[in-house]
N, C-alpha and C positions, 0 to 999 in steps of 0.2 A: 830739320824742317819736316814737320806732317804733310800726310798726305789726305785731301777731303774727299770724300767719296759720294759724289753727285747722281742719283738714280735719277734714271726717264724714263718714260713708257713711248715707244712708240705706237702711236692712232694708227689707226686707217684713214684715208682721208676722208670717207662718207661718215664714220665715227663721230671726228673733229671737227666737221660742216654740224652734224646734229647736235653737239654739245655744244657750241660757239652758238645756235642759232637758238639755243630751248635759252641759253645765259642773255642774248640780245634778248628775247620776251619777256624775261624775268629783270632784267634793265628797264624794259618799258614800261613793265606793269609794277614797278617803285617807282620811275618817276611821276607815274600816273598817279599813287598814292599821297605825292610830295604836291602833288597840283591839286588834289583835294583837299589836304591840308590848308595849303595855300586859301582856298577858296568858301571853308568855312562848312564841309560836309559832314552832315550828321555821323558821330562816332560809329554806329553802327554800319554805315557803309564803307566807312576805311576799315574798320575792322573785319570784313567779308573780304577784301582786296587783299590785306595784311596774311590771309587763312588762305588765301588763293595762291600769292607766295611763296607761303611756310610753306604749302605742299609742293609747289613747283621746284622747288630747292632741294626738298626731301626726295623725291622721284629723281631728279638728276644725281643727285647724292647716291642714292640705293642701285642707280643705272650702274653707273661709275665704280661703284663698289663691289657690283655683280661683274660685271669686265674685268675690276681687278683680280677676283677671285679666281676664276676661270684659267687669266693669263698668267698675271705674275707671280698669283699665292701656287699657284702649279706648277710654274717651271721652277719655284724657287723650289720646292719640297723635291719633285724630280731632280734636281741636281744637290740632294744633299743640305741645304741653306737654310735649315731647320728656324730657325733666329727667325723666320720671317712669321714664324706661326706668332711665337710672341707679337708682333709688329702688329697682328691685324686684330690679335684679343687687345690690345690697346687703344685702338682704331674705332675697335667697338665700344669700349668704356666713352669716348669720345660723342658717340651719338647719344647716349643715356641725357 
């Protein structure tokens, strides 16, 4: 039988409130995008909503990734855990 090896990060709780809460805006501001679709709004204004998203996604993306770096990509390197550096040059190839 193998064994799977399941990583987690623990947040902080004020961390996990502002990431839940930046993802609830960026919920609303797609369903708000699906309600102009709905409603027949010129391309050009979904398309400004759409760009208002992509970046709302990318900033929590970049947050996220800054956090990671600081905590995990560091305590793995300080303990030895070298494998993680590959992990996050992959990581990177991923946002390209």
């Amino acid at each position: 039988m193998s064994k799977e090896c399941f990583r987690t990060k623990k947040r902080e709780e004020e961390d996990k409130k502002n990431f839940i809460s930046r993802l609830n805006k960026i919920a609303g501001q797609v369903k708000g995008i699906a309600k102009m679709i709905e409603e027949d709004r010129y391309c050009d204004d979904v398309l400004i909503q759409l760009s208002a998203v992509d970046k709302a996604i990318k900033s929590l993306a970049n947050k996220i990734l800054d956090d990671h770096m600081h905590t995990c990509l560091v305590n793995d390197i300080q303990n030895g855990k070298l494998d993680s550096v590959d992990e996050i040059v992959e990581l990177f190839k991923k946002f390209q």
